[in-house]
C-alpha positions as a Markdown table, in Angstrom:
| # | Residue | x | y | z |
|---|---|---|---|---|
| 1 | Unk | -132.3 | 94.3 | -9.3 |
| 2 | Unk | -131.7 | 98.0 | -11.0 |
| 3 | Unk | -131.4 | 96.2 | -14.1 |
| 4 | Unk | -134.4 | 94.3 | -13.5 |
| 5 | Unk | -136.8 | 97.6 | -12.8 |
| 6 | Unk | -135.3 | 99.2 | -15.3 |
| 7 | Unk | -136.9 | 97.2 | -17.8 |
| 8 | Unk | -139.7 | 97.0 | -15.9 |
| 9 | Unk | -140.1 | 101.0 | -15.9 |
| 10 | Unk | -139.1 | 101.1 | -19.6 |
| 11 | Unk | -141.9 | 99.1 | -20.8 |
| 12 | Unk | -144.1 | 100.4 | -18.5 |
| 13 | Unk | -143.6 | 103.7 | -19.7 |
| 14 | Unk | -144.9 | 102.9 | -23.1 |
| 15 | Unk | -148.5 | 102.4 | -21.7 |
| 16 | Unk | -151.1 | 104.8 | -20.4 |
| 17 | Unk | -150.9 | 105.9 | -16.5 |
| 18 | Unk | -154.1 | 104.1 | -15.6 |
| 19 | Unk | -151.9 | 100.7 | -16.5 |
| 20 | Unk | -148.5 | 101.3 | -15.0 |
| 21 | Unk | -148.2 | 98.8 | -12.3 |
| 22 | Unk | -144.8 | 97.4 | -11.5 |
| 23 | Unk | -145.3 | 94.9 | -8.5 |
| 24 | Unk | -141.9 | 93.9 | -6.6 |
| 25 | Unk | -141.5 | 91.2 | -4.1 |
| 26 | Unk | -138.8 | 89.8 | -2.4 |
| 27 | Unk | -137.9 | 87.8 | 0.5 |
| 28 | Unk | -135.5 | 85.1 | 2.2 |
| 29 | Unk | -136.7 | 81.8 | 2.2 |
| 30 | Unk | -134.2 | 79.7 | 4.1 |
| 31 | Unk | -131.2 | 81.1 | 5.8 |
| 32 | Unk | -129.1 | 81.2 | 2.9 |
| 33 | Unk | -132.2 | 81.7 | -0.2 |
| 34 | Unk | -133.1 | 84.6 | -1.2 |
| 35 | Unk | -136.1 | 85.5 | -4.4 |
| 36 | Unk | -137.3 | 88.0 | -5.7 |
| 37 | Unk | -139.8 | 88.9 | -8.4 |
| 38 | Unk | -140.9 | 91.3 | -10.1 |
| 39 | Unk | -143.7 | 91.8 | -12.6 |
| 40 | Unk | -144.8 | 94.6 | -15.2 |
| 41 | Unk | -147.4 | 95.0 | -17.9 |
| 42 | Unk | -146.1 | 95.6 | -21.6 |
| 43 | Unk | -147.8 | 97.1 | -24.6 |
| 44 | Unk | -145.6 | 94.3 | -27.2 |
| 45 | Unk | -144.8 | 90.9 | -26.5 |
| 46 | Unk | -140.8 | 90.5 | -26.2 |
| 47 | Unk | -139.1 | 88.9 | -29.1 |
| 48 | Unk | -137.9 | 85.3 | -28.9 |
| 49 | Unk | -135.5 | 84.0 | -31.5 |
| 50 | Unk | -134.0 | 80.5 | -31.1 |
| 51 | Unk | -135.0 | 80.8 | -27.5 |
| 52 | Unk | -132.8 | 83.8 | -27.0 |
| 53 | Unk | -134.8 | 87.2 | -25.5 |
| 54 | Unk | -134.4 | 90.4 | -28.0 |
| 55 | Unk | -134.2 | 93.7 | -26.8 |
| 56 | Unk | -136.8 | 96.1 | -27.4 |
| 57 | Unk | -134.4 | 99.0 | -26.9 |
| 58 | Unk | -131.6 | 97.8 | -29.2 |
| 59 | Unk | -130.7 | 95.3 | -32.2 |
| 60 | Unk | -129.7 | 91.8 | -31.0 |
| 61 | Unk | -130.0 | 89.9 | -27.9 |
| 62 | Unk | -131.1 | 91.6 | -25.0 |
| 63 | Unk | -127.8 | 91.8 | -22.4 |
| 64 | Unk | -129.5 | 92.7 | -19.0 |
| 65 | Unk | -131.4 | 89.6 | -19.0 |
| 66 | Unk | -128.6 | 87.6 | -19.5 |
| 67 | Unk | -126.8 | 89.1 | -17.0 |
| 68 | Unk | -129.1 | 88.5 | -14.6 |
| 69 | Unk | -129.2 | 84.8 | -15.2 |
| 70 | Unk | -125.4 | 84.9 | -14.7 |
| 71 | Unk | -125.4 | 86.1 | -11.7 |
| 72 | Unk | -128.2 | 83.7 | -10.6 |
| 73 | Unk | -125.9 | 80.8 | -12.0 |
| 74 | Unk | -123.0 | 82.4 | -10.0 |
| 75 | Unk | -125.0 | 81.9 | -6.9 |
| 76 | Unk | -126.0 | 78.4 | -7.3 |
| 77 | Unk | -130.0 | 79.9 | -8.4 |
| 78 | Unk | -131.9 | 80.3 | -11.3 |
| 79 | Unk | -134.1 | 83.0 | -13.4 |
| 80 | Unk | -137.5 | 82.0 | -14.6 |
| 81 | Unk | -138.8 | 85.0 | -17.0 |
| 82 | Unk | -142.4 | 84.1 | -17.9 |
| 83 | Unk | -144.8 | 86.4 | -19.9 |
| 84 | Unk | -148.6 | 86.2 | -21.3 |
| 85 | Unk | -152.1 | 88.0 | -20.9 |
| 86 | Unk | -150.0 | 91.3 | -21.0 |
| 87 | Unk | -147.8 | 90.8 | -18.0 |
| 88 | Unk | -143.9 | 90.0 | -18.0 |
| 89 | Unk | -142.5 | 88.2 | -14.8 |
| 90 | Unk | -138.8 | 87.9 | -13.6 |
| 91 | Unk | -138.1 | 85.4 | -10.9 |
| 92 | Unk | -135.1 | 85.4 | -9.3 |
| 93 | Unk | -133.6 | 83.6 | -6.8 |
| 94 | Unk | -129.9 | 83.1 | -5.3 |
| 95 | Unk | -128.7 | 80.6 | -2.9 |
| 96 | Unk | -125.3 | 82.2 | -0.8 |
């Protein structure tokens, strides 16, 4: 999740005031499920090479990201990152 806003706040930072918005939901949908999502605007569309996400902050492949899908995997989830019309979205979501 800190990773998550993090980027979320980074790219939002390169926009004027009047766009920041940074919605974040999250929730339990079964006993054992939980999701969350979070969405931003950004000012460039992320890099995609080979179907790998590059970071905007740094040369090469983005590492928070990937992370994050990790720890999904670890937890029997998944991440869905989806981005167009100026908006990035992160879903998350973890069985335990």
């Amino acid at each position: 999740l800190g990773n998550l806003l993090e980027n979320a706040i980074d790219s939002c930072r390169l926009l004027p005031k009047e766009q920041r918005k940074i919605t974040l939901k999250a929730g339990q949908t079964a006993g054992h499920v939980i999701v969350l999502r979070i969405s931003n605007p950004y000012k460039e569309p992320p890099s995609i090479k080979a179907g790998r996400l590059f970071s905007s902050k740094h040369e090469g492949e983005g590492q928070g990201l990937k992370s994050v899908r990790l720890i999904a995997e670890k937890y029997n989830g998944c991440l869905d990152v989806h981005f167009e019309n100026q908006v990035f979205e992160v879903k998350v979501l973890l069985n335990f």
